[in-house]
KOLTORTI-617872 format. One record per residue (C-alpha): residue number from 1; x, y, z negated. Coordinates in steps of 0.5 Angstrom, whole numbers. Each point is the difference from the previous one (the first is absolute). Example, Ala and Ser with C-alpha at 12.3 -4.5 7.8 and 13.67 -1.06 7.14 Angstrom:
2
(1 (25 -9 -16))
(2 (2 7 2))
! end
This chain:
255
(1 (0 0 0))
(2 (3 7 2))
(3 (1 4 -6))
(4 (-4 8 1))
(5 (5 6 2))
(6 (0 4 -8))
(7 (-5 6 1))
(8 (5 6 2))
(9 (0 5 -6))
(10 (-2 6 5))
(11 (-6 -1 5))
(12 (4 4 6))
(13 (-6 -1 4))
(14 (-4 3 -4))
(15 (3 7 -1))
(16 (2 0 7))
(17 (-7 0 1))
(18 (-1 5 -4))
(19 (5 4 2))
(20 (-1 -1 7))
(21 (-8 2 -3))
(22 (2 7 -2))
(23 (4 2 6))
(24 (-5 -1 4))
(25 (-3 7 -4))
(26 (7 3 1))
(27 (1 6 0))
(28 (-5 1 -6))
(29 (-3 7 0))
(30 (5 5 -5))
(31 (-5 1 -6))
(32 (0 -8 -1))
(33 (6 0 1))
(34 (2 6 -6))
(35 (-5 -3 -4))
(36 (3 -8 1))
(37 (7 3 -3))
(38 (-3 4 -5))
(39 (-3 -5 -4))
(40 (6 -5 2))
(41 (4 4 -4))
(42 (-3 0 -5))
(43 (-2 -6 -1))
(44 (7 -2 2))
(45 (4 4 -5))
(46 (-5 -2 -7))
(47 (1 -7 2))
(48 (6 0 2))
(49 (2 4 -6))
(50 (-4 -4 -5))
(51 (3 -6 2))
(52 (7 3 -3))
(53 (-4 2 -6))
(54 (-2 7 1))
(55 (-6 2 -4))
(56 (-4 5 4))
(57 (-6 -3 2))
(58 (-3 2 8))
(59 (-3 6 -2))
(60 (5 3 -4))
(61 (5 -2 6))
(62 (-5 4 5))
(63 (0 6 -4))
(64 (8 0 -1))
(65 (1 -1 8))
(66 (-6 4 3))
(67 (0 6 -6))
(68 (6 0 -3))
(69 (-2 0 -7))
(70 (3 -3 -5))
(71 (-2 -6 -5))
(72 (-1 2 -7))
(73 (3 -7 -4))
(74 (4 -3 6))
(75 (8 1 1))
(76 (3 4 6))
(77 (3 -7 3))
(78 (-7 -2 1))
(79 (-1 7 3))
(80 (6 0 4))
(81 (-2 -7 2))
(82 (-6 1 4))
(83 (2 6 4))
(84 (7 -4 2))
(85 (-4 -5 3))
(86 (-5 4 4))
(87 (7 3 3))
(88 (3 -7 1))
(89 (-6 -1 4))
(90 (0 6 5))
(91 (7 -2 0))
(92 (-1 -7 2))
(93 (-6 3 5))
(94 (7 4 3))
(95 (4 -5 1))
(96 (-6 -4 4))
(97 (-1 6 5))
(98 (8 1 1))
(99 (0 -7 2))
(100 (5 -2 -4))
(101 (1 -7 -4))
(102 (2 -2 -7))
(103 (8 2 -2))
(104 (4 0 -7))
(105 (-1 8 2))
(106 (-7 -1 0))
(107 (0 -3 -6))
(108 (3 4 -4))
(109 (-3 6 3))
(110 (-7 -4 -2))
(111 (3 -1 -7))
(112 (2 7 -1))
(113 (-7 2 1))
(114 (-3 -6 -5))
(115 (4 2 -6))
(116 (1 7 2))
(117 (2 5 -6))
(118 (-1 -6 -5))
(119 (7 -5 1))
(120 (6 3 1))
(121 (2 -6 4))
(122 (-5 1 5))
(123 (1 -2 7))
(124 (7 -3 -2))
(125 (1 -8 -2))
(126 (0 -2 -5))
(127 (7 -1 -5))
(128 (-2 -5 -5))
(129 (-4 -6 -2))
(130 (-8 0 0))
(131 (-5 -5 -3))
(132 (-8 0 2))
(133 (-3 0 -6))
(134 (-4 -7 0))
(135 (2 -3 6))
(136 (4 -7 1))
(137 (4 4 6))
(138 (6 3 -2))
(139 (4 5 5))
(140 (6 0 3))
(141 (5 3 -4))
(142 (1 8 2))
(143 (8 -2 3))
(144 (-4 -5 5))
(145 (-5 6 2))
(146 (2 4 6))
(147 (3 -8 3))
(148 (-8 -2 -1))
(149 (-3 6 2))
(150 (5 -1 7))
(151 (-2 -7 0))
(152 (-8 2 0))
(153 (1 6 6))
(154 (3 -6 4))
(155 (-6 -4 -1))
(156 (-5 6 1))
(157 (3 2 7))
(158 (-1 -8 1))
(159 (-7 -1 -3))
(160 (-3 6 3))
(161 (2 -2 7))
(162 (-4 -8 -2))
(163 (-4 1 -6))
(164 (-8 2 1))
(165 (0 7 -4))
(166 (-5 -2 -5))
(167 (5 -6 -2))
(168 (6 5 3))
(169 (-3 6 -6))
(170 (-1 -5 -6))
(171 (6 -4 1))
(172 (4 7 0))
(173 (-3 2 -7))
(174 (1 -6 -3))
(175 (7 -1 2))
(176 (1 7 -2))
(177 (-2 -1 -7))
(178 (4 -7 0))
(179 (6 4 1))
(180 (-3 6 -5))
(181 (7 4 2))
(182 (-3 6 -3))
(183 (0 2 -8))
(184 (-7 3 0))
(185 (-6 0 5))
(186 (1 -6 3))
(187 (-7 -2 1))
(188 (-3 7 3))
(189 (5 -1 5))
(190 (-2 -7 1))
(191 (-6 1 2))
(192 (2 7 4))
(193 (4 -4 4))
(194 (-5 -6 1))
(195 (-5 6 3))
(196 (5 3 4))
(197 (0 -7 5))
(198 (-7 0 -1))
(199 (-1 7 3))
(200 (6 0 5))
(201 (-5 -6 2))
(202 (-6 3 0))
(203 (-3 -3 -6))
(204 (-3 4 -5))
(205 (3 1 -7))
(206 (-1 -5 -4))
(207 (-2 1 -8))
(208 (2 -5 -5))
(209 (-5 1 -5))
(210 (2 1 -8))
(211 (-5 -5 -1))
(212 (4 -5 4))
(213 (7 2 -5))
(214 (0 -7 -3))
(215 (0 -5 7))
(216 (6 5 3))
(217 (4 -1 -5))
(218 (-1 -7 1))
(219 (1 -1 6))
(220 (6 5 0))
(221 (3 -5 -5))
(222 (-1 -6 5))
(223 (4 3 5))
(224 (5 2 -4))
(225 (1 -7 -5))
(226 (-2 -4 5))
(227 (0 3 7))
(228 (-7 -2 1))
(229 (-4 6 4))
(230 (-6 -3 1))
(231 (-4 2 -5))
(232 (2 7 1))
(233 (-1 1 8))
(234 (-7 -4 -1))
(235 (-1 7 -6))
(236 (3 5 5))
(237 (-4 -4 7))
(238 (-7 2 -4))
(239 (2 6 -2))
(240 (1 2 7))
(241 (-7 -2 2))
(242 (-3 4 -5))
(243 (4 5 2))
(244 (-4 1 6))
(245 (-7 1 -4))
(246 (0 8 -1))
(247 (1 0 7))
(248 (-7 -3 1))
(249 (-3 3 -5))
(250 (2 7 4))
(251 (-2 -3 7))
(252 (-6 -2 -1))
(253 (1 -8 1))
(254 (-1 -6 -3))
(255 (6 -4 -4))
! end
């Protein structure tokens, strides 16, 4: 009896169709299009920022990006957190329109935004050995960074010319994180990283909600104890998919 193929943990012909969905409606009228990335930066930085830990709710976030208000009670590090990320954002959406892929100047000029007035060390490797709170995987000593950081450039300019750019995306923030080759802000420039590719595609950004904190870690940790990304790319492939849904809400048409 033949044994059944395993399920692919990303469902490429499913987010094909999606896409190929969407571009059928492109160019999208400039007013959707305001409105789509207004939303998708603020969801996106207070999911993104309370994954780390960062205690403004959405609310308070919005207000914080949209009024510049301060919020009485929380630290000037949750405040400069938001407002970095939506810079790193609009950085991102600069480097898609330039036409330029993913390089060490890039990255360290995505890193310098993330961290901007928080870390002196911002935008430079790091110098000496970190822990990731909880997890099994430990990174690579700081004397190895740069040589590994080398070693996943190499990959990434293979990968990018082989992989499909949803499993391209995913597996470049979970190699990243693996390596974790800077002191702070690993994360949030993780997941930059992975909307890069996925905008560099054409795919809409993608949140991972707060709710799903737990499964992402997890699933980070098998990469890097075990070298097992299944569970991750099958999170990162549904969450592309659902990615697509304010875009239908907005068109008018069913999921």
């Amino acid at each position: 009896m033949t044994t059944p193929s395993p399920t692919p943990p990303i469902d490429i012909a499913q987010l094909d169709a999606l896409k190929a969905r969407l571009d059928r409606h492109r160019p999208l009228p400039p007013d959707m299009v305001a409105d789509l990335r207004a939303d998708m930066v603020l969801r996106y930085t207070f999911h993104s920022n309370a994954i780390e830990g960062n205690t403004l709710t959405l609310m308070e976030t919005k207000v914080v990006l949209e009024d510049g208000v301060t919020i009485g009670g929380k630290s000037m590090r949750e405040h400069l957190e938001a407002i970095n990320h939506r810079e790193a954002i609009g950085f991102l959406e600069e480097v898609v329109r330039d036409g330029r892929g993913l390089d060490e100047r890039t990255l360290k000029d995505l890193h310098q935004l993330v961290l901007r007035g928080i870390a002196d060390d911002a935008g430079r490797y790091r110098t000496r050995n970190v822990i990731i709170s909880g997890a099994g995987h430990t990174p690579p000593d700081a004397l190895h960074v740069q040589e590994r950081m080398d070693t996943f450039f190499g990959w990434y300019a293979d990968a990018a010319t082989r992989l499909h750019p949803v499993e391209l995306a995913a597996r470049v923030h979970a190699d990243f994180v693996v390596i974790h080759p800077f002191t702070d802000g690993n994360g949030r420039t993780a997941r930059l990283l992975m909307n890069l590719e996925l905008m560099r595609a054409g795919y809409p950004t993608v949140i991972i909600p707060v709710e799903q904190r737990a499964a992402y870690y997890e699933n980070l940790d098998a990469i890097g104890v075990r070298g097992d990304y299944a569970s991750f790319l099958r999170q990162i492939g549904a969450l592309v998919a659902a990615s697509f849904e304010p875009y239908w809400r907005l068109l008018g048409t069913a999921a």
